[in-house]
N, C-alpha and C positions, 0 to 999 in steps of 0.2 A: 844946405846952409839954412840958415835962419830968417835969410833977405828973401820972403816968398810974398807970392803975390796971388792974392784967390781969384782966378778966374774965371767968369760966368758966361754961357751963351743959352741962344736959344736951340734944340734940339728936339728930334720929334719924340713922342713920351714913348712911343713902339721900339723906336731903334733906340733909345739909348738905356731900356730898360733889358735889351736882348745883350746888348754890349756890356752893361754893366753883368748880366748873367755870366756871359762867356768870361770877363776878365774872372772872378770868383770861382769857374769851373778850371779855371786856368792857374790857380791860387795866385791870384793877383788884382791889383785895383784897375780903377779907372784912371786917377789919375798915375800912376804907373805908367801906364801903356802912352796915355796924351804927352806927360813926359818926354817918352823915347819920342813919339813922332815929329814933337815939338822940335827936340835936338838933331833929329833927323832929317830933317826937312830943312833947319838952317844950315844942316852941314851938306846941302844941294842932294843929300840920297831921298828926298821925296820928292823933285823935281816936278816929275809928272801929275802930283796930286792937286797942284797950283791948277791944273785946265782940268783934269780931267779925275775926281774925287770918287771913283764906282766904288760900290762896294765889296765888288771882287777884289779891287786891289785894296783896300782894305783891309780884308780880315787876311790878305795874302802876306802884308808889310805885320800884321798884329799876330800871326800865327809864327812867322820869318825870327821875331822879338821874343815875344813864347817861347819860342825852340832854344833860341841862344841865351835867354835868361833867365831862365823860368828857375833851376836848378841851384842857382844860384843865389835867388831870392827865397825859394824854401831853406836851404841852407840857413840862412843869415835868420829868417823867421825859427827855425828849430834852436838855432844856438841863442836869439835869447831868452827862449820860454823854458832853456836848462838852465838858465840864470840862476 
């Protein structure tokens, strides 16, 4: 929708510069990914991230996301660059 809201934090320039690699290697953004965990996390599937935020589980919930959307999001990028 059009009702967005930019949202800022502070993140360490090391990991969010590998994450921003990974999403791009992944054909996808950053905020993509923040997105889904955003939605994910309201909808109680990231429950555990509230105490315990490791990076294992991490790139485990962002590769889980990859796998089921990735395909789908190329997709949608290819058809409108045949525009």
């Amino acid at each position: 929708g059009t009702d967005k809201k930019l949202a800022s934090f502070n993140c360490d320039t090391a990991l969010w510069s590998e994450f921003r690699s990974r999403c791009t290697e992944r054909g996808t953004t950053a905020t993509a990914v923040l997105t889904w965990c955003i939605q994910w996390y309201l909808a109680g599937s990231l429950e555990d991230l509230a105490t315990e935020p490791t990076p294992e589980r991490i790139k485990a919930l962002v590769d889980e996301y990859l796998a089921e959307s990735l395909d789908s999001h190329l997709m949608s990028i290819l058809s409108k660059r045949s525009l």
